[in-house]
C-alpha positions as CSV (number, residue, x, y, z in Angstrom):
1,X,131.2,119.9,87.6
2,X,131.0,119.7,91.6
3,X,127.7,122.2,91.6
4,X,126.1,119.6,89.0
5,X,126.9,116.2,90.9
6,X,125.9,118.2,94.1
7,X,122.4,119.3,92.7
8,X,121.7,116.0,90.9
9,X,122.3,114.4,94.7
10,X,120.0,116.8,95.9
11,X,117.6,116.3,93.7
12,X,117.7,112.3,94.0
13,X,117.5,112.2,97.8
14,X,114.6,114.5,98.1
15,X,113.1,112.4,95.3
16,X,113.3,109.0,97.3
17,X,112.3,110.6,100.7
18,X,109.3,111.9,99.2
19,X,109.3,108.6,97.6
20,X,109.5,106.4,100.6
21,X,107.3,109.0,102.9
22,X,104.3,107.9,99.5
23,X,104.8,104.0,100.0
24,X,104.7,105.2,104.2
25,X,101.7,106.8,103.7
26,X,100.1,103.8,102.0
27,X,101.6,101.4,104.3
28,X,99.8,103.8,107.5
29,X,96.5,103.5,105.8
30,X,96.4,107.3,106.0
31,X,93.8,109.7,103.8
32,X,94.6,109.8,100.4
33,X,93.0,111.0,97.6
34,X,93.3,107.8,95.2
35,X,93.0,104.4,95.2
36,X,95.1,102.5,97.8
37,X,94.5,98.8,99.8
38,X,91.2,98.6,101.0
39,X,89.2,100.7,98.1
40,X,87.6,99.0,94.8
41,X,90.1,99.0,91.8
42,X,89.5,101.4,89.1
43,X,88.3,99.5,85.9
44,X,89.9,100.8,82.4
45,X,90.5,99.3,79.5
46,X,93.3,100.0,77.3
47,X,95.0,99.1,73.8
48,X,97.6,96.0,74.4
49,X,100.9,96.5,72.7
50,X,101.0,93.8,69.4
51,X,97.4,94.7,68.9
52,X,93.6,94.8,70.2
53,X,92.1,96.6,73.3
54,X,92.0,94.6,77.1
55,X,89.7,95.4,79.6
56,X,90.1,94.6,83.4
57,X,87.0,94.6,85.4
58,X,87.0,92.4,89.0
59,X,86.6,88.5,88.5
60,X,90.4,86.9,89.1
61,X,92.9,88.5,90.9
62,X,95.3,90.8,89.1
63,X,99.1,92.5,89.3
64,X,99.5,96.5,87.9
65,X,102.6,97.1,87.1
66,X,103.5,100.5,85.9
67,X,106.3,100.8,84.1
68,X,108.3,102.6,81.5
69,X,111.5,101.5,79.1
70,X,114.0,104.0,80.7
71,X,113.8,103.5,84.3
72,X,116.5,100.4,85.9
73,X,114.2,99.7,88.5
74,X,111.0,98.9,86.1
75,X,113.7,96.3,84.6
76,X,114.8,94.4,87.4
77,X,111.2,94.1,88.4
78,X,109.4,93.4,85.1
79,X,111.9,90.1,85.4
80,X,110.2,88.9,88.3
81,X,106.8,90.4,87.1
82,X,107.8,87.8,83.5
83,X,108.8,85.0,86.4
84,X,105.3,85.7,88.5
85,X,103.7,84.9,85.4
86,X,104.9,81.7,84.2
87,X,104.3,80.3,88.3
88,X,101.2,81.8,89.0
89,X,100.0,82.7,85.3
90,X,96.8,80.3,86.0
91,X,95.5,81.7,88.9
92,X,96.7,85.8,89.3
93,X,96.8,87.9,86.0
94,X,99.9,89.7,85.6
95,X,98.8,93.1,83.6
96,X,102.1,95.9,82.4
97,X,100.7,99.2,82.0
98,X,103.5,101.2,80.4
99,X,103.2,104.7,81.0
100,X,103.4,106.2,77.3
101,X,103.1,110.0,78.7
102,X,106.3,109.2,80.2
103,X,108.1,106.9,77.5
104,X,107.9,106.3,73.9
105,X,106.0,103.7,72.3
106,X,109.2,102.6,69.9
107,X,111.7,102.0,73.0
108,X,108.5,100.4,75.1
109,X,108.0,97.7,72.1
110,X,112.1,97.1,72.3
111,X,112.1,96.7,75.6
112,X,109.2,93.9,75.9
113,X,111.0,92.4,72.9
114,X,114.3,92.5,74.4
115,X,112.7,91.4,78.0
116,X,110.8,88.4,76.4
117,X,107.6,89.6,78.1
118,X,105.0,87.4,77.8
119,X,102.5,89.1,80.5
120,X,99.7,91.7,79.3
121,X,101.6,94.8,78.4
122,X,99.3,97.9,77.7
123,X,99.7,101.0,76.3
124,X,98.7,103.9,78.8
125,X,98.9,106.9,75.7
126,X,97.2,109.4,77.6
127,X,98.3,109.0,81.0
128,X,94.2,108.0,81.9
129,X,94.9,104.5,83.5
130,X,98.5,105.9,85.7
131,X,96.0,108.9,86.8
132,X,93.2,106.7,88.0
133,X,95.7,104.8,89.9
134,X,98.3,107.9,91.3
135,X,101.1,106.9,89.8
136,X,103.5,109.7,89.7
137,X,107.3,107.6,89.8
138,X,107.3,104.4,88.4
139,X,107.5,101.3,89.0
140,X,104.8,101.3,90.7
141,X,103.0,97.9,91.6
142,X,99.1,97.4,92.6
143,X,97.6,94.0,93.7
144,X,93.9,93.7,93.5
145,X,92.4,90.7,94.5
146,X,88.9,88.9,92.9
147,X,86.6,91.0,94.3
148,X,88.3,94.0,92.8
149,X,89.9,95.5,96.0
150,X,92.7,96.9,96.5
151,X,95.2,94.6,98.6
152,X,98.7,95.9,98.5
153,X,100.4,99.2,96.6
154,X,104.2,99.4,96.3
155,X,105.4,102.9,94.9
156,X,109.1,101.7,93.7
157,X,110.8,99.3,93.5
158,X,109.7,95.6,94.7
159,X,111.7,93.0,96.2
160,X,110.8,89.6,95.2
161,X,110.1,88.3,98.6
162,X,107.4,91.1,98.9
163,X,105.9,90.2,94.9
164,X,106.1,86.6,95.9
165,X,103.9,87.2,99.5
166,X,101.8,89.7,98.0
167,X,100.8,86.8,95.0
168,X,100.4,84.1,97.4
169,X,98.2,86.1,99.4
170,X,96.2,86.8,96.8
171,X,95.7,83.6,96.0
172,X,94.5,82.7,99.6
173,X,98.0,81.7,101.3
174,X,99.0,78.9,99.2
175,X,101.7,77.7,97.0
């Protein structure tokens, strides 16, 4: 019992240290191979969950949000990601890609059902849209602003001070 709780500790501290050295990396600007602030935004299109297909290209500013149905931290963010939307709806796109290669689709319906999520939801099934942007842990959260650039990249989870900056800023500073 001791050897388990000691190797599922393990296991979870290397995982956030690699975890914060990702968001480090990002934050430093360094070399990476995929997209990150400053490069354009992949385009993709994608089936939405309660039917048809969506397609983001540049044009208004827009919030990825990777998430999937099992992981605490997508939920405590996909509440602000649902609040984001009702204030700033108008003006910034709020757009959930659940990561189906990592979830099912039955427990991602339930848990935009149970959520009340009224924000884009769509269904990454082959894992095409979460490879285009890295997104090996989830949540992760992209901003992109009109002209399809890359602004701001947060591997975990997001406080809502840094969601609420990040939207403003997109915006061009204001309220």
């Amino acid at each position: 019992m001791k050897r388990g709780l000691f190797l599922i500790m393990a296991v979870s501290v290397g995982f956030f240290l690699w975890l914060g050295q990702e968001q480090e990396n990002i934050d430093d600007g360094q070399s990476v191979s995929y997209p990150q602030p400053g490069h354009e935004a992949p385009a993709f299109e994608a089936g939405a969950f309660g039917g048809g297909e969506y397609s983001w290209e540049e044009g208004q500013p827009a919030v990825l949000y990777f998430w999937t149905s099992w992981c605490p931290y997508c939920q405590a963010s996909s509440e602000m990601i649902e609040e984001a939307h009702h204030r700033y709806g108008d003006e910034v796109e709020m757009i959930g890609v659940n990561v189906l290669t990592q979830d099912r689709q039955q427990d991602a319906e339930t848990f935009i059902r149970e959520n009340g999520l009224s924000f884009t939801n769509l269904q990454d099934s082959e894992g095409a849209i979460s490879d285009m942007y890295y997104v090996p842990p989830v949540p992760t959260t992209v901003f992109i602003d009109e002209d399809g650039v890359i602004s701001h990249r947060k591997t975990g989870a997001i406080a809502e001070g840094e969601l609420t900056s990040e939207i403003r800023s997109l915006k061009g500073g204001g309220e």
